[in-house]
One Martini backbone bead per residue (centre of mass of N, CA, C, O) as a GRO file, in nm:
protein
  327
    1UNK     BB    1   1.093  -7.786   9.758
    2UNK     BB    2   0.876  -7.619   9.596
    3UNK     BB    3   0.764  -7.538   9.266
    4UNK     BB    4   0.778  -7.256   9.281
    5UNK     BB    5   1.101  -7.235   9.359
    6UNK     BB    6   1.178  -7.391   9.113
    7UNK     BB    7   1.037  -7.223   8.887
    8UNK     BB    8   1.231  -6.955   8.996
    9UNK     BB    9   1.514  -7.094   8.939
   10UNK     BB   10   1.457  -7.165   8.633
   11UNK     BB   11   1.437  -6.845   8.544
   12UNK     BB   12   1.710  -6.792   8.629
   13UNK     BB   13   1.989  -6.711   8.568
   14UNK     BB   14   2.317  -6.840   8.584
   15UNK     BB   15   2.469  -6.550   8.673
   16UNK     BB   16   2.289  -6.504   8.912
   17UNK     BB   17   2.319  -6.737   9.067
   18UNK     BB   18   2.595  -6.707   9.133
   19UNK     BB   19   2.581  -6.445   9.256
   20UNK     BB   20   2.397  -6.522   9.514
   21UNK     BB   21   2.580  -6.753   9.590
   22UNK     BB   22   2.823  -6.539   9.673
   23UNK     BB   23   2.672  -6.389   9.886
   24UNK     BB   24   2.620  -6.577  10.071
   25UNK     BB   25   2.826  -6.669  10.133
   26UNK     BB   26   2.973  -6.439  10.295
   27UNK     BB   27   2.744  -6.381  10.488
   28UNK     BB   28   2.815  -6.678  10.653
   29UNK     BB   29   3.106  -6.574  10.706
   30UNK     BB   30   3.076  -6.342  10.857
   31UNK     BB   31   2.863  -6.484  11.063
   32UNK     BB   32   3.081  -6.656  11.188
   33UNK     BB   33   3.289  -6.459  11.274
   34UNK     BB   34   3.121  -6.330  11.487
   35UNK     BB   35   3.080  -6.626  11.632
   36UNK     BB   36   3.431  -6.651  11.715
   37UNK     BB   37   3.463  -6.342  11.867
   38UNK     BB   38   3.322  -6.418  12.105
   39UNK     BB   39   3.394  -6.456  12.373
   40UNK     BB   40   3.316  -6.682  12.650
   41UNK     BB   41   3.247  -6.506  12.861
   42UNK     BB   42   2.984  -6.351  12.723
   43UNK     BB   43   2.874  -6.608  12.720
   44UNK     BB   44   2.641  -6.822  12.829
   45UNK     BB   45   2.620  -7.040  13.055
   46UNK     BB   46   2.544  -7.341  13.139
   47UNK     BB   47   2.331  -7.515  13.318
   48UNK     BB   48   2.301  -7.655  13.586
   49UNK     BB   49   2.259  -7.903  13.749
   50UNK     BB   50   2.168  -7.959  14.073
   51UNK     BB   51   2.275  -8.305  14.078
   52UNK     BB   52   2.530  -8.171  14.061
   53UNK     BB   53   2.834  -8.090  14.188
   54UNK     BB   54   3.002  -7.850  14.344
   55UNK     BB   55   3.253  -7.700  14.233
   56UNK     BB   56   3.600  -7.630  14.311
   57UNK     BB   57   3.740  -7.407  14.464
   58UNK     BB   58   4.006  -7.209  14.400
   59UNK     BB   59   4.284  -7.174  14.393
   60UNK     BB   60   4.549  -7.026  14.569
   61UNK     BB   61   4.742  -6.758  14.493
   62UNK     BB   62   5.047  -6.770  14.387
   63UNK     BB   63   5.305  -6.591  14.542
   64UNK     BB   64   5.514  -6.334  14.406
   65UNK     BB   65   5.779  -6.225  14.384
   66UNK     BB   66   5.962  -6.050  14.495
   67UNK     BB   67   6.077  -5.747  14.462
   68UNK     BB   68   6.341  -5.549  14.387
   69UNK     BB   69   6.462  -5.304  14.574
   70UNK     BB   70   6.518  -4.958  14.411
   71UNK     BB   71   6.727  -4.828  14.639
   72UNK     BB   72   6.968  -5.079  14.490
   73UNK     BB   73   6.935  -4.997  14.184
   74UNK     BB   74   7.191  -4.867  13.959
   75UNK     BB   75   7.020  -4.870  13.697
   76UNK     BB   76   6.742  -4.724  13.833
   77UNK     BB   77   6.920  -4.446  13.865
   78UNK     BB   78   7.062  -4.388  13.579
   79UNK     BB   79   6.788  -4.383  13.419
   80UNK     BB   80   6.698  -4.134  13.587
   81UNK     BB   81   6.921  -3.963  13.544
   82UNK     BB   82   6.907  -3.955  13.233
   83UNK     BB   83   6.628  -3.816  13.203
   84UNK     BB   84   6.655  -3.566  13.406
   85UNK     BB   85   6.884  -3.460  13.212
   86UNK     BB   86   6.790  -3.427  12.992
   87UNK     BB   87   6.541  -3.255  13.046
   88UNK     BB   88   6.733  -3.007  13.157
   89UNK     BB   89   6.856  -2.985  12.879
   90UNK     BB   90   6.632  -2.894  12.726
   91UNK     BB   91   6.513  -2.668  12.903
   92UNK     BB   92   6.753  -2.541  12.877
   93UNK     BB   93   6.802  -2.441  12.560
   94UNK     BB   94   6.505  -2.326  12.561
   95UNK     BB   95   6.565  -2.088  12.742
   96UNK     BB   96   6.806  -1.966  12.588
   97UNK     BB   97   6.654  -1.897  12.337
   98UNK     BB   98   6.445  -1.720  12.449
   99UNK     BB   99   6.645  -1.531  12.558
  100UNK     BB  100   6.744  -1.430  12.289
  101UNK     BB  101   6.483  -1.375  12.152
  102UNK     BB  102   6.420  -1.150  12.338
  103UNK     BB  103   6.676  -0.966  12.290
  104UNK     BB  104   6.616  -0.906  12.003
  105UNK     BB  105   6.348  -0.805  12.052
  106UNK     BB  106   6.465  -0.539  12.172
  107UNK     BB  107   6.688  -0.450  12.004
  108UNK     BB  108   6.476  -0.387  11.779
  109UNK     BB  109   6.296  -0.203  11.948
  110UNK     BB  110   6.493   0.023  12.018
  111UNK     BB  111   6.547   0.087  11.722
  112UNK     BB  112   6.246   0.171  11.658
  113UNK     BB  113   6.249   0.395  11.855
  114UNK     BB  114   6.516   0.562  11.765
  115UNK     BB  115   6.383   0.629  11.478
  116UNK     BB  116   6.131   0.765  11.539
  117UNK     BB  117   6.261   0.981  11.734
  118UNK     BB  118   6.406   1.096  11.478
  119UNK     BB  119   6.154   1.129  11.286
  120UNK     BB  120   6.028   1.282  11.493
  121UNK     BB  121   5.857   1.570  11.551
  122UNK     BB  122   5.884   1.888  11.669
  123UNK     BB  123   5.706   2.017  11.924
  124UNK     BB  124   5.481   2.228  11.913
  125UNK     BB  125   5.486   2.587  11.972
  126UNK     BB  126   5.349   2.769  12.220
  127UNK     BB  127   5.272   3.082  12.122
  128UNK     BB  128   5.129   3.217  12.420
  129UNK     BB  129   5.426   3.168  12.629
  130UNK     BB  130   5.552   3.438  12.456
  131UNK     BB  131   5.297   3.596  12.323
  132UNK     BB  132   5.097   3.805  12.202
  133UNK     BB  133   4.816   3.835  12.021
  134UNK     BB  134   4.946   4.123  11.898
  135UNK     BB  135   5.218   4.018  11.837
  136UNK     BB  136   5.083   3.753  11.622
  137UNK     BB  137   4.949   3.990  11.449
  138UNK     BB  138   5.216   4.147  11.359
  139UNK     BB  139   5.406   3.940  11.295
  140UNK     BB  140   5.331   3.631  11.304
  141UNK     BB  141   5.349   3.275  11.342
  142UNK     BB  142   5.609   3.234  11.212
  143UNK     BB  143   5.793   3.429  11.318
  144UNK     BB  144   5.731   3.356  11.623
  145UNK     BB  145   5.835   3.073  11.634
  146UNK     BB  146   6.139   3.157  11.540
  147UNK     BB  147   6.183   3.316  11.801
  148UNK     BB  148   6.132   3.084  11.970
  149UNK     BB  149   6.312   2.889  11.924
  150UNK     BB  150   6.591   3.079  11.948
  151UNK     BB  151   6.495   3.094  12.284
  152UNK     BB  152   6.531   2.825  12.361
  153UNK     BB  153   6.840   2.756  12.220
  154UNK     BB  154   6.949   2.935  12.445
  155UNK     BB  155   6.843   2.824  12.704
  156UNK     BB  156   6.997   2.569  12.673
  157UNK     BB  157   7.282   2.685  12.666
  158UNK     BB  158   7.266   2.855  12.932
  159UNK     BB  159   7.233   2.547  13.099
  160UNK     BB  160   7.479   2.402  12.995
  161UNK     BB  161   7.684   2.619  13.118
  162UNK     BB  162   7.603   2.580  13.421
  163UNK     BB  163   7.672   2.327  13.435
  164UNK     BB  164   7.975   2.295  13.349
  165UNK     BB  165   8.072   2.538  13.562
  166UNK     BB  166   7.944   2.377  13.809
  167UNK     BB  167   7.912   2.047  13.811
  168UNK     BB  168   8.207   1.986  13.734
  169UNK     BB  169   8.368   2.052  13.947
  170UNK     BB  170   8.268   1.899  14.153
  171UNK     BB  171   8.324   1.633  14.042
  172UNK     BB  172   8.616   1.705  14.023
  173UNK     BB  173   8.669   1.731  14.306
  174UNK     BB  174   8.563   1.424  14.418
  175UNK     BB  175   8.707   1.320  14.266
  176UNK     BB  176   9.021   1.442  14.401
  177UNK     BB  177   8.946   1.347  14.666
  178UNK     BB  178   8.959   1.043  14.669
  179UNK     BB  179   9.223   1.047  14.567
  180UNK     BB  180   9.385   1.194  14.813
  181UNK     BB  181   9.257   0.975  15.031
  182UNK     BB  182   9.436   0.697  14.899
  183UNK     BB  183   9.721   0.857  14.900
  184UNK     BB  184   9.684   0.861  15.222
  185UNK     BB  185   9.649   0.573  15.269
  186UNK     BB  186   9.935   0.516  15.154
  187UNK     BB  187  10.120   0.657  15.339
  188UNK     BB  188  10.046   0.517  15.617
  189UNK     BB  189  10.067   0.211  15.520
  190UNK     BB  190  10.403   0.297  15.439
  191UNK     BB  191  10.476   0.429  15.769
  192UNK     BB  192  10.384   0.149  15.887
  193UNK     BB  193  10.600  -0.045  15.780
  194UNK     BB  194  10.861   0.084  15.801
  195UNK     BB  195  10.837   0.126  16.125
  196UNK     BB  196  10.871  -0.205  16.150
  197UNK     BB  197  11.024  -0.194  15.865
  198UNK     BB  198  11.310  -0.019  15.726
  199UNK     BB  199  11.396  -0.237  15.461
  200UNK     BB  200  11.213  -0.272  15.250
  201UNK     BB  201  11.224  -0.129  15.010
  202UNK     BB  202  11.497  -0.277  14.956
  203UNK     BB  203  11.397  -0.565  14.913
  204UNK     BB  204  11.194  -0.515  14.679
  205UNK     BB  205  11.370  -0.435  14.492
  206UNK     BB  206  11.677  -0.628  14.511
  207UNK     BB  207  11.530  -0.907  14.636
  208UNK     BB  208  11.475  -1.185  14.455
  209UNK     BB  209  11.406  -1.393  14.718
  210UNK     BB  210  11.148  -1.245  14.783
  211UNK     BB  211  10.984  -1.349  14.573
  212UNK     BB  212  11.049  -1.675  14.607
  213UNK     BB  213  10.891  -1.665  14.816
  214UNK     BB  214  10.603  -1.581  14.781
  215UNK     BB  215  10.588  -1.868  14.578
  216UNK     BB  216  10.565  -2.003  14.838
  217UNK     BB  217  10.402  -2.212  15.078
  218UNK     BB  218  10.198  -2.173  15.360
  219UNK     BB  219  10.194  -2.411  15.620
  220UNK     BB  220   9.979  -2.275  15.758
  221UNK     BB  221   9.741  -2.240  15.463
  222UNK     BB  222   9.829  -2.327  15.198
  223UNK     BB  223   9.903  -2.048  15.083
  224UNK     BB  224  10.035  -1.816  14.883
  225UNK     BB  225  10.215  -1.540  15.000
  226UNK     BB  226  10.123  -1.372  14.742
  227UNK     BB  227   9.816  -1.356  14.831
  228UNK     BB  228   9.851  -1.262  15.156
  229UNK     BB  229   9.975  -0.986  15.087
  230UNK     BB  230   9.730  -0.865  14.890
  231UNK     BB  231   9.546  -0.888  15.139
  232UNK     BB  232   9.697  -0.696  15.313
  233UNK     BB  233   9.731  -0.449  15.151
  234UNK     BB  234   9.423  -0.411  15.055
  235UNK     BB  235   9.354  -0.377  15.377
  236UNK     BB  236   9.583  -0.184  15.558
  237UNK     BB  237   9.782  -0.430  15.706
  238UNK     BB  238  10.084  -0.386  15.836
  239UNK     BB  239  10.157  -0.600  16.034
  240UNK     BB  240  10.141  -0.807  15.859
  241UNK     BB  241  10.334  -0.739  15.664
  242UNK     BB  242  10.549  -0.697  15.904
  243UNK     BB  243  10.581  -1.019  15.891
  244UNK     BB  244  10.653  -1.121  15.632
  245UNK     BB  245  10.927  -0.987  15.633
  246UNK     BB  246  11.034  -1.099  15.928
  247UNK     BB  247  11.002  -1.377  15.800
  248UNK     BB  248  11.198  -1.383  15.561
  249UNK     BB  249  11.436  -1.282  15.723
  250UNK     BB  250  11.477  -1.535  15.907
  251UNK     BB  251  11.487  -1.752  15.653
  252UNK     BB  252  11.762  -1.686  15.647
  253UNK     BB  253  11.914  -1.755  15.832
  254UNK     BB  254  12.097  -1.998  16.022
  255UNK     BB  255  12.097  -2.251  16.167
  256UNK     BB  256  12.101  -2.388  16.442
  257UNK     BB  257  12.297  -2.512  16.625
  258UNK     BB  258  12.438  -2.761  16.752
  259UNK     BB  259  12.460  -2.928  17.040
  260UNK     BB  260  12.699  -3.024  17.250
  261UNK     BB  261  12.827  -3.250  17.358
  262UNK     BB  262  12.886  -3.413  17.573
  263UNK     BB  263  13.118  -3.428  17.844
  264UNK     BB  264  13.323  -3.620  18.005
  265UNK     BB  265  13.442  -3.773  18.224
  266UNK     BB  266  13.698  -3.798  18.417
  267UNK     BB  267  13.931  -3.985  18.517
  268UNK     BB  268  13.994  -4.185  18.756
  269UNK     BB  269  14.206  -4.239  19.034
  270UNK     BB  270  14.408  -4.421  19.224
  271UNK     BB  271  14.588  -4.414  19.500
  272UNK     BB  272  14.754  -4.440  19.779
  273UNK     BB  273  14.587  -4.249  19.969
  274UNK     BB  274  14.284  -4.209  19.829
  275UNK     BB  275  14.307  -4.017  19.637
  276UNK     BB  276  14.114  -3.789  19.371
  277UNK     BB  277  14.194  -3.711  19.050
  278UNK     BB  278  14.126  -3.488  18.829
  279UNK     BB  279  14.097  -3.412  18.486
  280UNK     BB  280  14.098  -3.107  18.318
  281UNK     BB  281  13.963  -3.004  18.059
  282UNK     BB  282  14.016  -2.873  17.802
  283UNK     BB  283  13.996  -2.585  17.622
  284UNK     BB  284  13.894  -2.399  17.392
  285UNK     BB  285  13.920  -2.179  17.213
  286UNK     BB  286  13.824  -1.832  17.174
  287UNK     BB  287  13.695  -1.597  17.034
  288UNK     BB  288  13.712  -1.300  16.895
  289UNK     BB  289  13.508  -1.113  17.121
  290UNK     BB  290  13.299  -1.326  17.169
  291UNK     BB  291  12.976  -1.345  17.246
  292UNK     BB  292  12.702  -1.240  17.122
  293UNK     BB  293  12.449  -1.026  17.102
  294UNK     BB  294  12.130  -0.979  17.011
  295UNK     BB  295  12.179  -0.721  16.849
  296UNK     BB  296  12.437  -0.838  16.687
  297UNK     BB  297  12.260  -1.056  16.523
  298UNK     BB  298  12.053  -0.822  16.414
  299UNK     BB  299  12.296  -0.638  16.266
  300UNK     BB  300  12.414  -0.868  16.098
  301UNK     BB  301  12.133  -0.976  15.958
  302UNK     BB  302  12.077  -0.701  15.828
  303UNK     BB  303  12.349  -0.651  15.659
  304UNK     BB  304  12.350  -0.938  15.501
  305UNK     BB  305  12.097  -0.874  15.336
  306UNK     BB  306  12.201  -0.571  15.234
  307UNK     BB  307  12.531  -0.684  15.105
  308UNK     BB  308  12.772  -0.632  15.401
  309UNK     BB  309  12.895  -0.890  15.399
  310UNK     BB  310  13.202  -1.069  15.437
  311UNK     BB  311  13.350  -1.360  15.449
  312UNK     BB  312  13.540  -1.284  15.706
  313UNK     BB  313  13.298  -1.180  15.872
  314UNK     BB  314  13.133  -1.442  15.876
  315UNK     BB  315  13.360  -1.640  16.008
  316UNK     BB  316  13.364  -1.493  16.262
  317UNK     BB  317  13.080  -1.453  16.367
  318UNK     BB  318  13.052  -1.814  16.368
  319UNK     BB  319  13.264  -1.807  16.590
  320UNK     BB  320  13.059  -1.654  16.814
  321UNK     BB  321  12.833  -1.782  16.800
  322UNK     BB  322  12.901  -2.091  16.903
  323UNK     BB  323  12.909  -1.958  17.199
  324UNK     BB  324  12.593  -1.927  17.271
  325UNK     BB  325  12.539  -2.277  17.335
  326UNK     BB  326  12.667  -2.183  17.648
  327UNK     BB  327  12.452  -2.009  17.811
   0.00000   0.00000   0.00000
């Protein structure tokens, strides 16, 4: 330290020294601080001298374990799904809001067109289209709108007589017609399912084994009775529909008799002649009346669904009908 820095330093007061002091101190601290912040990387590398060997190449990096592929990774697909679902969740609620939105701005905005138009006055009568100039300078323009006016409003209801008179016949005959045609073809649909099935209306009125035949599972297409009878009905397919009919009238027969025994062979004896006698086999009793033909077994079971048969003609008929067996 020369004379002069001494001798400035000694002239200087106590507290200004101190604050000097403290202000050198930080700035010295400031200037540490950047030069321990600068990476290594970016500092200068020292020089190799020459005569020194040069560094070992880096070793090869070892490979990373492969990755699991995504493609069966369930949880990783789950949670592409719940961001997915999230996501189209909240556009179709977004979606819903602005549509509703814009409902209700519709809804507001033909209210306000509505409103408009009650409010707006009627457009003005040219009366020019109606009076001549001299009529106008006659009567004044105030009464000539007036007459213009009421000759307008005669107009209009004269049109709406026209229509009324004219085109609401034509709209009711047309209704008319239409209805006309629907009970033409509900009448050719119901005189041909008769005509296939003529007890048809008598089995739908009284026979309540019926709607319960309906309400259970056809075995061919799985599908309820009553849904196939209501396709064929408004198809206006009468064939399908008496087959429906005659296929429950089926179902009410009773179970075909099972098949006779065979009959064992009779024993055989033999004789001192060396002859062969057969014993002849019993015969049953036969049924008064013998075994039924094809058609009385159809007008019995037709008599049966209409309950007009009898348990004794039941008993009877079950008694000939075992003999069918037999043919």
């Amino acid at each position: 330290m020369t004379a002069s820095q001494a001798s400035n330093e000694t002239r200087l007061p106590p507290a200004v020294r101190r604050i000097v002091t403290q202000t050198q101190g930080k700035i010295d601290a400031r200037q540490a601080s950047k030069t321990e912040s600068v990476p290594p990387a970016a500092q200068t590398p020292p020089a190799v001298p020459p005569t020194e060997t040069p560094p070992a190449p880096p070793a090869a990096p070892v490979a990373a374990p492969p990755v699991a592929s995504r493609e069966n990774d369930a949880a990783y697909w789950k949670q592409r799904f719940d961001t997915t679902d999230g996501i189209l969740r909240a556009q179709s609620q977004q979606n819903a809001t602005m549509v509703q939105d814009l409902r209700n701005q519709i809804a507001a905005l033909q209210s306000k067109v509505s409103e408009l138009t009650a409010k707006q006055p009627p457009s003005p009568i040219e009366l020019s289209q109606f009076f001549t100039p001299e009529q106008i300078a006659k009567y004044g323009e105030e009464q000539c709108r007036e007459m213009a006016r009421t000759a307008q409003a005669a107009a209009h209801a004269e049109v709406q007589r026209v229509v009324d008179t004219q085109l609401k016949p034509l709209q009711e005959a047309r209704v008319k017609d239409k209805a006309d045609e629907a009970a033409r073809r509900d009448k050719e649909f119901r005189d041909q399912v008769t005509q296939l099935v003529p007890d048809w209306e008598h089995i739908e009125k009284t026979d309540p084994g019926w709607f319960h035949w309906l309400t259970q599972l056809d075995t061919s297409t799985d599908t309820e009775r009553q849904q196939i009878l209501t396709y064929h009905v408004r198809r206006g397919n009468a064939p399908a529909v008496a087959r429906m009919f005659n296929a429950y009238k089926a179902s009410l027969l009773p179970p075909a008799p099972p098949a006779p025994p065979p009959v064992p062979e009779p024993p055989v004896t033999a004789q001192g002649t060396g002859a062969v006698d057969s014993v002849p086999p019993v015969a049953a009793p036969a049924a008064q009346g013998g075994a039924p033909s094809d058609a009385e077994v159809r007008e019995f079971f037709k008599r049966s669904a209409l309950g007009k048969v009898t348990d004794q003609d039941r008993v009877a008929f079950e008694a000939r009908l075992k003999l069918r067996s037999g043919r």
